[in-house]
N, C-alpha and C positions, 0 to 999 in steps of 0.2 A: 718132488715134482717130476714129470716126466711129457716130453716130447714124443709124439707120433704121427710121423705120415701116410693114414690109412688108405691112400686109394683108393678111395670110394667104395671102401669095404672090400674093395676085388683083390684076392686073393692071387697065388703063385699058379693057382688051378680055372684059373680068369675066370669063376664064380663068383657074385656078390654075397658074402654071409655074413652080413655085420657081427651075428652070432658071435664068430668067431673072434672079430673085433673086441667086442663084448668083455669076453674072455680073457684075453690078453691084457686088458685094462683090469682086469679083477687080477690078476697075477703080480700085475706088479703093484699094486696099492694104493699111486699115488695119492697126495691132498688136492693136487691140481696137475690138470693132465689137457696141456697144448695140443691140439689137432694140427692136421694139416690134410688137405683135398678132405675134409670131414661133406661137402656136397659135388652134388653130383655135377656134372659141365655145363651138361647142356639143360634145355627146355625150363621148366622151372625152379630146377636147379633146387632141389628136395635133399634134405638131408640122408645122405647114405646109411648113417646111424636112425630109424625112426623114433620121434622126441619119446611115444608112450614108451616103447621097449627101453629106452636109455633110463627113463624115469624108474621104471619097475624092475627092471632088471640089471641094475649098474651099479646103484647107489649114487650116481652122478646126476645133477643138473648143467644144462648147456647156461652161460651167462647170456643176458640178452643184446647180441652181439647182429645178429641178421635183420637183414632189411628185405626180404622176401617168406612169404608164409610155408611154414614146412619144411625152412632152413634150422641150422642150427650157429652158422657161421657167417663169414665174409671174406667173399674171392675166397671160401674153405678153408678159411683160418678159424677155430673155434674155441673158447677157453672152457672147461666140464673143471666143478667145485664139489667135493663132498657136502652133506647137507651142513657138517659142522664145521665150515671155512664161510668167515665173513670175506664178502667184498662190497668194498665202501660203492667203489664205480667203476664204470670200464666205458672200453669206445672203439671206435677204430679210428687207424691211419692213413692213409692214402701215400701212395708210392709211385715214384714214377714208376711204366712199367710199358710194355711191349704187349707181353699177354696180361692179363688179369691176374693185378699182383696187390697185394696190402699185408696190413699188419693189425691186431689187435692187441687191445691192453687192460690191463686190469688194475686197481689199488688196492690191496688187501689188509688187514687190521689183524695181527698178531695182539702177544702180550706184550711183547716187548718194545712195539713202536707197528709200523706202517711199512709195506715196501709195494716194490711193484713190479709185473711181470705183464712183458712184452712176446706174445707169441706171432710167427711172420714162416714164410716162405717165399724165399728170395728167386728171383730171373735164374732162368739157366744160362744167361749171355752174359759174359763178364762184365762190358762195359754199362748194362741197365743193375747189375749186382754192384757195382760201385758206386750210380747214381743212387739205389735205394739203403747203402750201408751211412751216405751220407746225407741221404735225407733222415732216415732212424736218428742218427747225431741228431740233427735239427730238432726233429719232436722231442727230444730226450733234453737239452737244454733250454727250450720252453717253456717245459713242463718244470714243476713244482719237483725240486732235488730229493727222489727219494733214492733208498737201497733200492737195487734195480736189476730184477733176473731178464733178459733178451736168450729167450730160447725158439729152437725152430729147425725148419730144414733150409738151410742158406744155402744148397746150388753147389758148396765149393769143395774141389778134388783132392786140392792140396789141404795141407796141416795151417798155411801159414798163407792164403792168397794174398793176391796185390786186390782184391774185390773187395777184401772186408775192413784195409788196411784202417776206411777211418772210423769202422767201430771199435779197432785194436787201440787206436788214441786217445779213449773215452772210457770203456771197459776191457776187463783183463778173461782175453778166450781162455777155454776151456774145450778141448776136443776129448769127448767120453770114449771112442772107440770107433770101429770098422760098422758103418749100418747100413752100408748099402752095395748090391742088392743082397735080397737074403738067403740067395741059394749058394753066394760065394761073396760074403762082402770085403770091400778091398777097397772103399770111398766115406770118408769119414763125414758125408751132407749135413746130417746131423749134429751141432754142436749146442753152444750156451756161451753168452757173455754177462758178467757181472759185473755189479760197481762194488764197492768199499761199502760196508753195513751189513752182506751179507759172507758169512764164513760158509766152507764149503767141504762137505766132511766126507764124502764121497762124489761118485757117479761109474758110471758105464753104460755099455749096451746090453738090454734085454734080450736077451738069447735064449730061446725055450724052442721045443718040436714046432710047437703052438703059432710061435711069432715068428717061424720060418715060412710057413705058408698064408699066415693071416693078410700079407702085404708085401710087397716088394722092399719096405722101407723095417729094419729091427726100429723099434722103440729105444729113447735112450731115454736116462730118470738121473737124477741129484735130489742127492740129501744134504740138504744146507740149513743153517741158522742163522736168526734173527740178532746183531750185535747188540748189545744195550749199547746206549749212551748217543748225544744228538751227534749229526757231521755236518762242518761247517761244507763240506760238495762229498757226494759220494764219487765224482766221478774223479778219472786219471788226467792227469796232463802228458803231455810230450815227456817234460823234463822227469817225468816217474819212471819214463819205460828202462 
C-alpha cells in the first residue's frame, strides 16, 4: 500500500502534469494507493488526476468515494484499487476541522480474512489535529473490530507529537521516513498506524528523480500482511504501550 499527497498534480516546477503523477504511481506498485489533495480547491473541485486517463492509463480505479461529478475524492482524500483488489465497501468520515478536512475508508476481503484502511489528511493546527486524532478513535471503535491500516498525511513535525497522542492509544505508529518537502525533506508528515491482525514487513519513502519533482509531498508505501486467525479487538490499550 502506499500514501501520496499529490498536490493537485502540481509539481516542484508549479506545473499541473498529473502525467507525472501517473508515473510515480506505476513505480511504485502499490495494491492500494491513499491520495491526498487528489482535487482541485476551488470552483468544482475536478479531479486533478482525470477519471479517463486514471482508468487507461494507470491500472487504477478511484473507489466511489466523491460527492461531486469529476471528483475522484473527498476534501481530496481518495482511495485508487487495482482491478484485482476487492472491496467489500467504503465511506467517509467527517472530522472536526477549521479548513476542509476528512477522512475515508475502505473494507477490503483478502484470503485470509477482512481488514480495513483508513486514508485522511489531518489540520496543520495542532489543537484541530488532536480534535480529529480523537475523533478517528471514535469512528474506529464504532465500527465493526477489523485489522486496521490508518494511513495519510497527518500535519505532524515531530516522530512522536502530543497531536496524534490518541491515535498512539489505539494503534501502534509507524514513521516510514523523511517526505517532506522533496527538494530537501527533513518532516516526517507522512506516516501509518495499525492495529494487531496486520504484520508489517517493510515501508519507507519513495525516492525516485521522478517523485522529486511530481510533488512537494515523496510518497511513502508498506508491505504488510494479512494474520490468520480471528482477534478478540485488534486494537491496543493503554496498559500495552
Amino acid at each position: 500500500m502506499a500514501s501520496y499527497n499529490i498536490r493537485k498534480s502540481i509539481g516542484r516546477d508549479r506545473r499541473r502534469r498529473p502525467e507525472r503523477i501517473l508515473a510515480v504511481l506505476a513505480e511504485i506498485g502499490a495494491d492500494i494507493v491513499v491520495l491526498q489533495e487528489a482535487d482541485r480547491r476551488f470552483g468544482r473541485r475536478v479531479s486533478s488526476l482525470p477519471p479517463a486517463r486514471l482508468a487507461s492509463e494507470s491500472g487504477y480505479r478511484a473507489l466511489d468515494l466523491a460527492v461531486r461529478p469529476d471528483s475522484i475524492g473527498w476534501h481530496g482524500n481518495a482511495i485508487l484499487v487495482r482491478e484485482s483488489v476487492t472491496a467489500e465497501e467504503c465511506g467517509r468520515l467527517p472530522l472536526p476541522h477549521l479548513e476542509a478536512r476528512g477522512a475515508v475508508q475502505a473494507v477490503f476481503a483478502a484470503d485470509s480474512g477482512r481488514f480495513r484502511v483508513i486514508g485522511t489528511h489531518l489540520s496543520l493546527l495542532q489543537s484541530w489535529r488532536h480534535q480529529q486524532s480523537e475523533a478517528l478513535v471514535h469512528h474506529l471503535l464504532a465500527q465493526e473490530a477489523l485489522p486496521t491500516l490508518l494511513i495519510g498525511d497527518l500535519n505532524d513535525w515531530s516522530h512522536h507529537g502530543a497531536s496524534l497522542a490518541p491515535l498512539e492509544k489505539l494503534l501502534a505508529g509507524r514513521v516510514p521516513g523523511l517526505s517532506y518537502p522533496t527538494f530537501r525533506p527533513r518532516a516526517p508528515l507522512d506516516r501509518f498506524y495499525s492495529s494487531a491482525g496486520l504484520r508489517i514487513l517493510a515501508c519507507g519513502v519513495h525516492e525516485t528523480p521522478l517523485a522529486r519533482i511530481a510533488s512537494d509531498h515523496l510518497p511513502v508505501w508498506v508491505d504488510l500482511e494479512l494474520e490468520d486467525g480471528e482477534l478478540a479487538t485488534p486494537w491496543r490499550r493503554e496498559s500495552d504501550s
